[in-house]
C-alpha positions as YAML, in Angstrom:
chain: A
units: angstrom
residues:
- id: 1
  name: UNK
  ca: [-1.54, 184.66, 82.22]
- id: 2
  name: UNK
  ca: [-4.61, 182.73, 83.67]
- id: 3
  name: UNK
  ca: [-8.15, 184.08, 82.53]
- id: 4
  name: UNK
  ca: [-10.14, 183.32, 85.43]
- id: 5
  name: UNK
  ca: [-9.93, 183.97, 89.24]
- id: 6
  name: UNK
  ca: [-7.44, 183.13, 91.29]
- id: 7
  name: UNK
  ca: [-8.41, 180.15, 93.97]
- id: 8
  name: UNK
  ca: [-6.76, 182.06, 96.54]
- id: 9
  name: UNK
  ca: [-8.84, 185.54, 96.44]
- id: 10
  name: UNK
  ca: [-11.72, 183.98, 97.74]
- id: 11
  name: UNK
  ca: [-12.89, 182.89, 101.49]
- id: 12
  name: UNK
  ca: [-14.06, 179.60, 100.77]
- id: 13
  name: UNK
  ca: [-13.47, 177.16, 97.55]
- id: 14
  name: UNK
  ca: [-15.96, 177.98, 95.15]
- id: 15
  name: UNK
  ca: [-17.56, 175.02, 93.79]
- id: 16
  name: UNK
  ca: [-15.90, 173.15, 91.24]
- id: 17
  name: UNK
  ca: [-19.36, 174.04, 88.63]
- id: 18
  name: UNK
  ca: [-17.21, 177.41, 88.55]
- id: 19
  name: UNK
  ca: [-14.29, 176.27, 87.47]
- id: 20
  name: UNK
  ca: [-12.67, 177.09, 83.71]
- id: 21
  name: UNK
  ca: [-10.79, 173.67, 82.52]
- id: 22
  name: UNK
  ca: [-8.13, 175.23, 80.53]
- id: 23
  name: UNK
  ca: [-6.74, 177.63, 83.46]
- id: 24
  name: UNK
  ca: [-8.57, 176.17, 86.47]
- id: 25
  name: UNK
  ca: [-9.12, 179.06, 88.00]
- id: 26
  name: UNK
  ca: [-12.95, 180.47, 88.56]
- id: 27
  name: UNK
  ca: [-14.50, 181.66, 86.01]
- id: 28
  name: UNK
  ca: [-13.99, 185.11, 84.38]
- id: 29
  name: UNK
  ca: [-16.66, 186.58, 82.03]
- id: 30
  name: UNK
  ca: [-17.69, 183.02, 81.66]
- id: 31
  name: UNK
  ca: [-19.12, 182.16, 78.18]
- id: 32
  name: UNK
  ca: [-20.73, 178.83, 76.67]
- id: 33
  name: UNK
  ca: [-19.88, 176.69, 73.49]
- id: 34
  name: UNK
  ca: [-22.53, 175.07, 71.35]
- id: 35
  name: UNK
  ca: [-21.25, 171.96, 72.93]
- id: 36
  name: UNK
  ca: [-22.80, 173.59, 76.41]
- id: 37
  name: UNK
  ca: [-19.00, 173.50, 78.01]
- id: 38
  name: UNK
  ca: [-18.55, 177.08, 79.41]
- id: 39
  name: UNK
  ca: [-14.94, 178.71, 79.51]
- id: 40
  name: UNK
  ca: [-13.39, 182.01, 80.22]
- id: 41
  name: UNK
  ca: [-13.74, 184.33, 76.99]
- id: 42
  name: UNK
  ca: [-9.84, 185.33, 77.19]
- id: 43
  name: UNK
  ca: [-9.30, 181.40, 77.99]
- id: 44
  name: UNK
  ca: [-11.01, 179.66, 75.11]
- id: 45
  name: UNK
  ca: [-10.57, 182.81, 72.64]
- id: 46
  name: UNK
  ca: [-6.60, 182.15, 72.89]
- id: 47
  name: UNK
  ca: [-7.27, 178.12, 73.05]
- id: 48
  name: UNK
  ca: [-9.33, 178.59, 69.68]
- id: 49
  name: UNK
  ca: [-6.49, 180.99, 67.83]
- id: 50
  name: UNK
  ca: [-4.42, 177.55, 67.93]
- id: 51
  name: UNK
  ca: [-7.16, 174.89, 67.26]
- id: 52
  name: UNK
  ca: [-11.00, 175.25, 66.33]
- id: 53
  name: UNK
  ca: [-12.09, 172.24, 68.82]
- id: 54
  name: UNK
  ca: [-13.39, 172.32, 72.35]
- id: 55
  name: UNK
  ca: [-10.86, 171.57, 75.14]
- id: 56
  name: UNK
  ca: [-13.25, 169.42, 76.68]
- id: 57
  name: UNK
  ca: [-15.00, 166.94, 73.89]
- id: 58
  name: UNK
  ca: [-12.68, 167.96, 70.85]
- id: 59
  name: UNK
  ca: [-16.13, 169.40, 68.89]
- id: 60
  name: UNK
  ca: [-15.42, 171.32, 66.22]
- id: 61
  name: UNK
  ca: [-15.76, 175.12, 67.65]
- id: 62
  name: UNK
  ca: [-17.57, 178.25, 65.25]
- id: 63
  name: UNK
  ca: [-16.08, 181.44, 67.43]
- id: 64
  name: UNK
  ca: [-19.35, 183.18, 66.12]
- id: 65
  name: UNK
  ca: [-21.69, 180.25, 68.13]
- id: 66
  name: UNK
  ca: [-20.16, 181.10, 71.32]
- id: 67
  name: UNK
  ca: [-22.74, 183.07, 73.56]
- id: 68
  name: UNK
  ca: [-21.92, 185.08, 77.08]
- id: 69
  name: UNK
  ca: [-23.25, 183.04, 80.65]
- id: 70
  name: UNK
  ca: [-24.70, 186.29, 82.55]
- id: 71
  name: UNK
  ca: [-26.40, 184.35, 84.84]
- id: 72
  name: UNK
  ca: [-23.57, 182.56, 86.14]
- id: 73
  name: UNK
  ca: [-21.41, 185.75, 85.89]
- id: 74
  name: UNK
  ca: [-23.73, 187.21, 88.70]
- id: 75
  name: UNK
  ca: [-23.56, 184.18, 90.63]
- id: 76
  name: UNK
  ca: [-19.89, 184.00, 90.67]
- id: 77
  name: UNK
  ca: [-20.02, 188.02, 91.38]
- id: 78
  name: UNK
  ca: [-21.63, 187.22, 94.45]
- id: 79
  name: UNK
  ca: [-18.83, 184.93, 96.07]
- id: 80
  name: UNK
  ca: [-17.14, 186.80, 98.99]
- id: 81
  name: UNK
  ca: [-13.49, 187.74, 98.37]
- id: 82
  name: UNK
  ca: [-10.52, 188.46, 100.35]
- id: 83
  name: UNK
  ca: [-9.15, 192.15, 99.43]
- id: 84
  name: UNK
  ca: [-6.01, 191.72, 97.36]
- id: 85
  name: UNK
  ca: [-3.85, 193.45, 100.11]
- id: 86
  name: UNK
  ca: [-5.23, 191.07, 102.70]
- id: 87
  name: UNK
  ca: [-1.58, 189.76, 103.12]
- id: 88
  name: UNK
  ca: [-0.36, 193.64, 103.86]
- id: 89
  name: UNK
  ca: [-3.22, 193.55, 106.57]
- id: 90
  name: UNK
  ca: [-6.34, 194.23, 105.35]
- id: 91
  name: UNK
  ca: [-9.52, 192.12, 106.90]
- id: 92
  name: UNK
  ca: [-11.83, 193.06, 104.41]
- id: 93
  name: UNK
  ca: [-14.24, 190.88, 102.67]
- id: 94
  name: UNK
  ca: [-16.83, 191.81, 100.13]
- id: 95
  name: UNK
  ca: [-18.54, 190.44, 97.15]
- id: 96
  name: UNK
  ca: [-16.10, 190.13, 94.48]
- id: 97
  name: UNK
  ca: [-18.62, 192.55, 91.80]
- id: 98
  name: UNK
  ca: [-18.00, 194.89, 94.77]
- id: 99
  name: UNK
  ca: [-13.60, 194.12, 94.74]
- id: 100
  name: UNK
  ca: [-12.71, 196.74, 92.89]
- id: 101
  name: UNK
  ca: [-14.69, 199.61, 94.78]
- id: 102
  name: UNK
  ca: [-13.20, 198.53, 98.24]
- id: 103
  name: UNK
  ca: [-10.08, 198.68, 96.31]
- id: 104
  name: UNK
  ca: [-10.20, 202.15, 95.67]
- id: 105
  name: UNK
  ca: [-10.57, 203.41, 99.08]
- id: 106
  name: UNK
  ca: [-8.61, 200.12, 100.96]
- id: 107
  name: UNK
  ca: [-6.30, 201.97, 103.44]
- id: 108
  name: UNK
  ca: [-3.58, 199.44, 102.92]
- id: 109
  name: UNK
  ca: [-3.59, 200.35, 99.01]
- id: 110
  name: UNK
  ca: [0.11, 201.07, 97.69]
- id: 111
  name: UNK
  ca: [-0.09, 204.71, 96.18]
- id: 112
  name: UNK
  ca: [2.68, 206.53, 94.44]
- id: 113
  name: UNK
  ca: [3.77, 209.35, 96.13]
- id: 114
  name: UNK
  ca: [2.56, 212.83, 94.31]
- id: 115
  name: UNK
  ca: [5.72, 214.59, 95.53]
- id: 116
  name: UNK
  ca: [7.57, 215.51, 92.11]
- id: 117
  name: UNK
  ca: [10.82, 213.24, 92.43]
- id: 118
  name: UNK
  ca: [9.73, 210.52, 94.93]
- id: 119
  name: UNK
  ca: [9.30, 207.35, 93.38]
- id: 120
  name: UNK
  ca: [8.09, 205.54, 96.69]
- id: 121
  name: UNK
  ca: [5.18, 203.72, 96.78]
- id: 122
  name: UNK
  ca: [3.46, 203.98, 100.50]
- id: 123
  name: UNK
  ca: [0.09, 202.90, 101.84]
- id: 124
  name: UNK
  ca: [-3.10, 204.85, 101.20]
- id: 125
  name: UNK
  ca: [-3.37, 205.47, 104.95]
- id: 126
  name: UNK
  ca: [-0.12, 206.65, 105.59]
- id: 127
  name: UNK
  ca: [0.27, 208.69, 102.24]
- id: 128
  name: UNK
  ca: [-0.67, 212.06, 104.29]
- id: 129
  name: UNK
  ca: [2.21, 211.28, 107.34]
- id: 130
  name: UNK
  ca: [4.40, 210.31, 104.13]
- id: 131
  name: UNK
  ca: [3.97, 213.94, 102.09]
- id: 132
  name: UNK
  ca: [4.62, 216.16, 105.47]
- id: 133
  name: UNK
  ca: [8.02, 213.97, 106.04]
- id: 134
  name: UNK
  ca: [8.74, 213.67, 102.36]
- id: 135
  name: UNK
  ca: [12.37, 214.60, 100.86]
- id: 136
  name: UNK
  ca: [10.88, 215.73, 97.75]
- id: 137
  name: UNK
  ca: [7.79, 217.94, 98.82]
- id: 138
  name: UNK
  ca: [10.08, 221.01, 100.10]
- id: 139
  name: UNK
  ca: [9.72, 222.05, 96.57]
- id: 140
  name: UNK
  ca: [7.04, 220.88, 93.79]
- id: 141
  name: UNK
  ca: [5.78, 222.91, 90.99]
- id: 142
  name: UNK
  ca: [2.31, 224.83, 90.53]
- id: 143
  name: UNK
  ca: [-0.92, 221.81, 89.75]
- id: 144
  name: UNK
  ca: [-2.75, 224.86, 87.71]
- id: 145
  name: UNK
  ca: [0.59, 224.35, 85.20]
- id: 146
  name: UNK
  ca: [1.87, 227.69, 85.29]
- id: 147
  name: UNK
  ca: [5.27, 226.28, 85.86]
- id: 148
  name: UNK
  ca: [6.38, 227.65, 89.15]
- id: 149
  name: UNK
  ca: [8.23, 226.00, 91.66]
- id: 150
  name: UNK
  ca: [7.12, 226.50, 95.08]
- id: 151
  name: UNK
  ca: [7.73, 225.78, 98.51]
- id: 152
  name: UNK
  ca: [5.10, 224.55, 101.51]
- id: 153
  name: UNK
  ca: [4.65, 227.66, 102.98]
- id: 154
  name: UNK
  ca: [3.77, 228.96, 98.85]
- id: 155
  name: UNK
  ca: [0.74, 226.57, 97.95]
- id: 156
  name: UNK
  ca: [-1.10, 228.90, 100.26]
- id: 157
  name: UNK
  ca: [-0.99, 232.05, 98.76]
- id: 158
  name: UNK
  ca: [0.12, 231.31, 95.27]
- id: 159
  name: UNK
  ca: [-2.66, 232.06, 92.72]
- id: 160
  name: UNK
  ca: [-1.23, 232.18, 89.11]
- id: 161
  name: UNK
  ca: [-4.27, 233.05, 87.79]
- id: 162
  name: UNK
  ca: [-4.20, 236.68, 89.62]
- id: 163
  name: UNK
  ca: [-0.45, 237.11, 88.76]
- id: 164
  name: UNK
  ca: [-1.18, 236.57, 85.29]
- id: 165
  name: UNK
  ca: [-3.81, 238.58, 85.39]
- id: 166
  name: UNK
  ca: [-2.23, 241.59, 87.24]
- id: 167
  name: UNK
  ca: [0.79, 240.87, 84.59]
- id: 168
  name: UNK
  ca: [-1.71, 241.45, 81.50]
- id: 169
  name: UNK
  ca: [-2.97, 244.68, 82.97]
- id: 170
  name: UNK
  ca: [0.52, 246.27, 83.44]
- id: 171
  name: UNK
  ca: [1.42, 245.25, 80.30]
- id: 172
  name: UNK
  ca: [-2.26, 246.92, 78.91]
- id: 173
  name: UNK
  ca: [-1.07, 250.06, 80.49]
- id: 174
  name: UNK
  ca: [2.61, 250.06, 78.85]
- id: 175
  name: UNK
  ca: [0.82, 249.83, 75.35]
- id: 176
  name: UNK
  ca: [-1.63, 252.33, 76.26]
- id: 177
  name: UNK
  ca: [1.00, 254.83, 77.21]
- id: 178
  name: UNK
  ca: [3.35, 253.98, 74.41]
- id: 179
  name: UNK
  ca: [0.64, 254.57, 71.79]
- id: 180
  name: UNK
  ca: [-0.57, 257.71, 73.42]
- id: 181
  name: UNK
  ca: [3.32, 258.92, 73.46]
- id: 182
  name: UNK
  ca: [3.19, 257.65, 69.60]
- id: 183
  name: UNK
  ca: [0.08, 260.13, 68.85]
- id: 184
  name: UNK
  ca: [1.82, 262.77, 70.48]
- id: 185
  name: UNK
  ca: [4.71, 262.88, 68.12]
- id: 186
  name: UNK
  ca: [2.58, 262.34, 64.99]
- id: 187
  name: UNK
  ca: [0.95, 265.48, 65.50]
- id: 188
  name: UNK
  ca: [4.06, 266.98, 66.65]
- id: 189
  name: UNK
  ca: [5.30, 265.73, 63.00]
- id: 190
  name: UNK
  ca: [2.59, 267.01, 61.27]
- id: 191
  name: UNK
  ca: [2.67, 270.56, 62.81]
- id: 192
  name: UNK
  ca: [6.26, 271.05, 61.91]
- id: 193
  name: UNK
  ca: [5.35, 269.50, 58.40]
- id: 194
  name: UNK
  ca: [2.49, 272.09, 58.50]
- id: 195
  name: UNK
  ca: [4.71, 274.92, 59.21]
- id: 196
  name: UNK
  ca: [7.56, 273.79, 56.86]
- id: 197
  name: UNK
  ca: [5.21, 273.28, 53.98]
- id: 198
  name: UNK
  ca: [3.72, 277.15, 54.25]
- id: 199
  name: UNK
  ca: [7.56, 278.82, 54.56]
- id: 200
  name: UNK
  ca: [7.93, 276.82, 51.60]
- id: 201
  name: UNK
  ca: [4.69, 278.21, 49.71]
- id: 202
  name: UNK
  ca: [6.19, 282.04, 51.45]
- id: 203
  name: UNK
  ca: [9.56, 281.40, 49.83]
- id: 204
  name: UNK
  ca: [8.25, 280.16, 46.54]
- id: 205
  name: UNK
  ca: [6.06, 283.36, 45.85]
- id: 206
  name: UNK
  ca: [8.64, 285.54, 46.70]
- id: 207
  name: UNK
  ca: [11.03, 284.69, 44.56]
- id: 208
  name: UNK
  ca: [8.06, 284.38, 41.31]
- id: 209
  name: UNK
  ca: [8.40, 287.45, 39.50]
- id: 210
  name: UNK
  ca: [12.42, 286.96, 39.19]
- id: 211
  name: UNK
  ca: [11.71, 283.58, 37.70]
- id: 212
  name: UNK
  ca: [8.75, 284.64, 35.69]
- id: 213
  name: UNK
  ca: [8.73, 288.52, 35.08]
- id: 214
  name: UNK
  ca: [12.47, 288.86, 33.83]
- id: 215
  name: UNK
  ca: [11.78, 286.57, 30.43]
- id: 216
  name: UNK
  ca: [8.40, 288.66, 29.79]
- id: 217
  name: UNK
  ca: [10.45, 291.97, 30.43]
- id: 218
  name: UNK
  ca: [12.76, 290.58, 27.42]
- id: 219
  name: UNK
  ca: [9.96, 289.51, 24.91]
- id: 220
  name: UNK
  ca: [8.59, 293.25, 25.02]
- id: 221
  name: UNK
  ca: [11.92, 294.64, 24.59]
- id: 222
  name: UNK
  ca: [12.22, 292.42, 21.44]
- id: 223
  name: UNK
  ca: [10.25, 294.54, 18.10]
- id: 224
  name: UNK
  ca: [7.47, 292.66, 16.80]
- id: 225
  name: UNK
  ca: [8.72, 289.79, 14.33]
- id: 226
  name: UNK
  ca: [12.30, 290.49, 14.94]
- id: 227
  name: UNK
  ca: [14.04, 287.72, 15.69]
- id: 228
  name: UNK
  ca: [16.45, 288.81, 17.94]
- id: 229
  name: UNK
  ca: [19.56, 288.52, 15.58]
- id: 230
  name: UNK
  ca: [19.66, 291.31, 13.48]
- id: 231
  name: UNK
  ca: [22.59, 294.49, 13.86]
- id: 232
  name: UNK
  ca: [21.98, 297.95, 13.30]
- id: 233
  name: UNK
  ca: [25.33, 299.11, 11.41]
- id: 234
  name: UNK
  ca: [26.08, 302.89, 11.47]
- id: 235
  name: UNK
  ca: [23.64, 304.49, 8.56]
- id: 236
  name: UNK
  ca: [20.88, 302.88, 10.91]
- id: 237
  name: UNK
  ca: [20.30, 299.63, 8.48]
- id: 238
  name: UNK
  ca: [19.80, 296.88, 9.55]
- id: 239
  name: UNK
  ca: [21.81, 294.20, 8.76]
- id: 240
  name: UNK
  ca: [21.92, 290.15, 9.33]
...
């Protein structure tokens, strides 16, 4: 691709002083060998990654000794232009440092269509008529990326930011009732725990002195230091 302006963008030919000699067209961030012959940068940069001489005089080219024209960039900036959709057209003429500005807000401008879908690329000027007639803008999903699809008579009205909002609360209050409904049956739990663990403690010291007092009742029936295994025969002696 050529480095400098095309002949054709501009109103009148620019003089020839403006000129690159390797792509002929007008000079494009114009810079100047030590041999004082000035190219484009993109122009001589890719003319140098084959061969380290100057197009011109064949001088033997350092990359590093090359230095930037800004004078002669803002004299070429200057030259009035034709707007690049002059041929759709526009009648515009400006400054060519000014090009890109009219650009942005040229009328004739080919913009994509926003409508999800549509692939059709329509003037800036008749981009509004385009969307109301549009196949693809029935339908077209939220621009605050919640996702939703909606319809024309939606964009109005929808606010995800509310929904969501209104969502989080309801879901705030289904927590706040399911923990309180949680609470309620721990201490439900513990009273019956409460009330099982003292019929327990009622049971257990009823039934004490038939664990505990029948053994005792034994011992004292038992003569000191007898050992429980002697017989009394029939003269009253005891035997083993």
């Amino acid at each position: 691709m050529s480095g400098g302006y095309d002949l054709n963008l501009f109103t009148s030919p620019p003089d020839c002083n403006f000129l690159c000699s390797v792509c002929h067209g007008v000079l494009k961030r114009p810079v100047r060998l030590p041999c004082s012959h000035i190219f484009c940068k993109k122009c001589i940069l890719r003319w140098l990654a084959r061969q380290n001489t100057c197009p011109c005089c064949r001088k033997e080219v350092r990359q590093r000794k090359m230095v930037h024209v800004n004078k002669l960039q803002k004299i070429i900036g200057r030259l009035e232009v034709k707007c690049r959709n002059a041929e759709a057209g526009c009648q515009v003429t400006c400054p060519l440092a000014h090009r890109k500005g009219h650009q942005d807000s040229c009328p004739f401008e080919l913009m994509v269509c926003p409508n999800e879908g549509c692939m059709l690329r329509v003037p800036r000027g008749a981009l509004a008529e385009h969307r109301q007639n549009c196949q693809h803008g029935a339908h077209q999903r939220c621009s605050l990326g919640c996702g939703a699809t909606l319809g024309p008579a939606e964009h109005a009205n929808h606010n995800c930011y509310q929904e969501l909002r209104e969502a989080w609360c309801q879901r705030q209050q289904r927590s706040r009732a399911l923990v309180l409904c949680l609470l309620r049956h721990m201490r439900k739990m513990h009273r019956t725990t409460g009330l099982i663990r003292r019929q327990l403690a009622d049971f257990l010291e009823e039934d004490d002195p038939l664990l505990v007092g029948a053994p005792q009742e034994e011992a004292e029936a038992t003569p000191e230091g007898s050992t429980g295994a002697e017989v009394w025969g029939p003269q009253g002696q005891a035997t083993l």
